[in-house]
N, C-alpha and C positions, 0 to 999 in steps of 0.2 A: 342300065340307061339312067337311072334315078342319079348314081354317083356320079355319072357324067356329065351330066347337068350341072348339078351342085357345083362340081367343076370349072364349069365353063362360067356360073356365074358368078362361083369365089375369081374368076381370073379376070373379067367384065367388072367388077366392082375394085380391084387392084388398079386397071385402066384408068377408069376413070377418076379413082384418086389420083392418079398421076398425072392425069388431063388437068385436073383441077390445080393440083401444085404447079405445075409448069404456068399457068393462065396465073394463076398470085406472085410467081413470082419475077412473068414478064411484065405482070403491070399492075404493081401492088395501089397503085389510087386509081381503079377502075370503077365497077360496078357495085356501088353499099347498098342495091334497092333489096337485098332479100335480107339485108340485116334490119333486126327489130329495136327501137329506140324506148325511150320512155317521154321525148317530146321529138316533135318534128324541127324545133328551130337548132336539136345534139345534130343536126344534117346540116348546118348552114356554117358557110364560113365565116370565124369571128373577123367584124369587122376590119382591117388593117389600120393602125394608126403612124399617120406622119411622121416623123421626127420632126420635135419642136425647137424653136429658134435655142443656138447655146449646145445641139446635140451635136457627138462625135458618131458619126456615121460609119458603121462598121462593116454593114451588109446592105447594098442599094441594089439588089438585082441581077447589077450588069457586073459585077467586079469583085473580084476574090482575092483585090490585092493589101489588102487588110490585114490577112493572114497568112497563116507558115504555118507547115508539120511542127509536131513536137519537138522537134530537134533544134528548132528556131531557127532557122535558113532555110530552107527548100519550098519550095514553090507546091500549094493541096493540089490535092488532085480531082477534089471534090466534083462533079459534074454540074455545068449553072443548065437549068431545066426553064421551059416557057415559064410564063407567068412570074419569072422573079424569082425564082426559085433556085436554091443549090442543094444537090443529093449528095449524101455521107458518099464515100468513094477513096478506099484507100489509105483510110488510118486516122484519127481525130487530128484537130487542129488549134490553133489556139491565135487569139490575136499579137498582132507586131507591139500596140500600144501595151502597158501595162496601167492599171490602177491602183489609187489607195483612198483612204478616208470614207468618205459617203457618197456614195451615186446609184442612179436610179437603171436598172437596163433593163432594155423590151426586145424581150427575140418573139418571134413568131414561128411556129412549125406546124408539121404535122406528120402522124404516123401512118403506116403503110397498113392495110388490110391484110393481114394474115390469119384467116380463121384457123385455118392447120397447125399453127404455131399455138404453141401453150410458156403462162406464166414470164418470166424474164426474156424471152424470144421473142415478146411478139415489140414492134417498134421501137426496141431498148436503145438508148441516147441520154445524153445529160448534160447541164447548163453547169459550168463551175466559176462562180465567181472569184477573180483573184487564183483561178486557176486549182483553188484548195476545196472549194464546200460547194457541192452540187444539188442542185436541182433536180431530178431523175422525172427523166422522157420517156415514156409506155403506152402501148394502148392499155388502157387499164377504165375502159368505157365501162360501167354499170357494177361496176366490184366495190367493195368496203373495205377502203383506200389504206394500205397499210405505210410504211417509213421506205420502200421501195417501190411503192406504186408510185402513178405519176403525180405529178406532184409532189412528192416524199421529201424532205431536206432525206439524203439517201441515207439510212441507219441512225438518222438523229431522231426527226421527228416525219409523224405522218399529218395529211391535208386534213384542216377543219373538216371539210365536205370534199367529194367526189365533185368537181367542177370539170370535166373530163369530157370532150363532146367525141360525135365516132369517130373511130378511124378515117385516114382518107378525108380528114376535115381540118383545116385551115384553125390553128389556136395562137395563142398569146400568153405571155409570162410577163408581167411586169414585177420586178424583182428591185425591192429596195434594201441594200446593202451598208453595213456600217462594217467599217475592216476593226479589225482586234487594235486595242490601244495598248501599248505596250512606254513604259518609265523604267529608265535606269535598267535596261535589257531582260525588265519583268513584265509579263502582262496583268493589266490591272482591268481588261473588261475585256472579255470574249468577241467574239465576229457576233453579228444580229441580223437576223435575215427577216423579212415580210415578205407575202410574195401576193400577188392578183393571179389565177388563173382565169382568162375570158372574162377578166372583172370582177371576179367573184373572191373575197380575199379567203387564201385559204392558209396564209402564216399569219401568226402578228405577232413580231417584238420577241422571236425565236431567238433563245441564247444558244449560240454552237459551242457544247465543252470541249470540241476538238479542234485542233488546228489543220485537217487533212481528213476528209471524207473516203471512203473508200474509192479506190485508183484515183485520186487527187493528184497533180502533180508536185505537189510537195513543197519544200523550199524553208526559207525563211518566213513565218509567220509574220513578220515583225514589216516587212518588205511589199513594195508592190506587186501586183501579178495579175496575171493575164485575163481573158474570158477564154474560156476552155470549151470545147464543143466536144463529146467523147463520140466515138464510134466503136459500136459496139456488136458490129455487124448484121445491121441492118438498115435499108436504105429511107433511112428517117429525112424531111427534108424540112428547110430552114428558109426565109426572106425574112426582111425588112430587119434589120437588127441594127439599135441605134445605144449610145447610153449615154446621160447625161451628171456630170461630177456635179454634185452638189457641196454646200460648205460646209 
């Protein structure tokens, strides 16, 4: 009798983890009230900032026509969600425009609640300037922020601070970019990345000694490139993405 018990509630506790995965991953921005913070305002959505007078507007809500698959023709597949929102869906994307020199860009996202998921699975996504030097997107709420947590320049450098709020919560990147200066088909000053998370700076005046971060799309260093969105097979989601060329 004893063993059949035990049984029945090794199979009862199997269940319900499986209840529970199914409920995360039909609606991974659901219910964060049983996850534990270290302030109540890591629960609030960082404000949304306008795009200002001069910006090129990349992601407004309603319109995905900004960008292409990798392939640069094909129409994403990305799913546009209430509230302005677009879900990875289909394979990363990258925009039509390309960039070079100095500009400043603000994406806004946020990661899916997956408590089941561990390390690199849970919320994994990334911001590539120029297509080459990423920003890496994670839930990586309350951890001691390594060069692939979020915020990481990914395998270059890791974030001053943990500026990271929960899951399932509304953030912001503002990302100020200087492209690699290259004389006489030499380069004479690396890529420079600063970056804000939620306002909080957590680069400053970051030399990138590489010209391609890991799965970077690669290219010409020397040349303009895209804004890159990776998907990384999870439904990470994205609004209001604007960027502004400075001189």
């Amino acid at each position: 009798m004893l063993a059949r018990s035990l049984s029945y509630a090794g199979c009862l506790a199997t269940l319900l983890f499986a209840v529970a995965i199914a409920q995360e991953k039909s609606n991974p921005y659901g219910d964060i009230s049983d996850l534990k913070v270290a302030k109540p305002e890591d629960k609030k959505d960082v404000a949304s900032t306008p795009p200002p007078k001069g910006a090129i507007v990349l992601f407004d809500g309603k319109s995905t026509d900004q960008w292409v698959q990798l392939d640069g023709k094909t129409p994403i597949t990305w799913e546009l969600k209430p509230g302005g929102a677009m879900q990875i869906k289909g394979g990363g994307i990258k925009s039509k425009k390309t960039f070079d020199g100095h500009f400043k860009l603000h994406v806004e996202f946020r990661v899916p609640y997956q408590p089941n998921d561990k390390g690199q699975g849970r919320g994994n996504s990334g911001v590539y300037s120029q297509g080459r030097y990423e920003v890496q997107i994670l839930d990586s709420y309350g951890l001691d922020s390594q060069d692939n947590d979020c915020g990481g320049i990914y395998k270059v450098a890791k974030p001053l601070v943990n500026a990271c709020k929960a899951p399932a919560v509304w953030q912001s990147y503002d990302i100020d970019f200087h492209a690699p200066i290259f004389k006489d088909g030499k380069k004479v000053k690396p890529a420079i990345i600063s970056v804000l998370q939620n306002g909080v700076p957590i680069h400053k005046n970051v030399e990138i000694p590489i010209d391609n971060t890991v799965s970077g799309l690669g290219g010409d260093p020397s040349t303009p490139g895209p804004i890159h969105l990776q998907d990384h097979g999870n439904p990470v989601q994205y609004r209001n993405i604007w960027i502004v060329p400075e001189d």
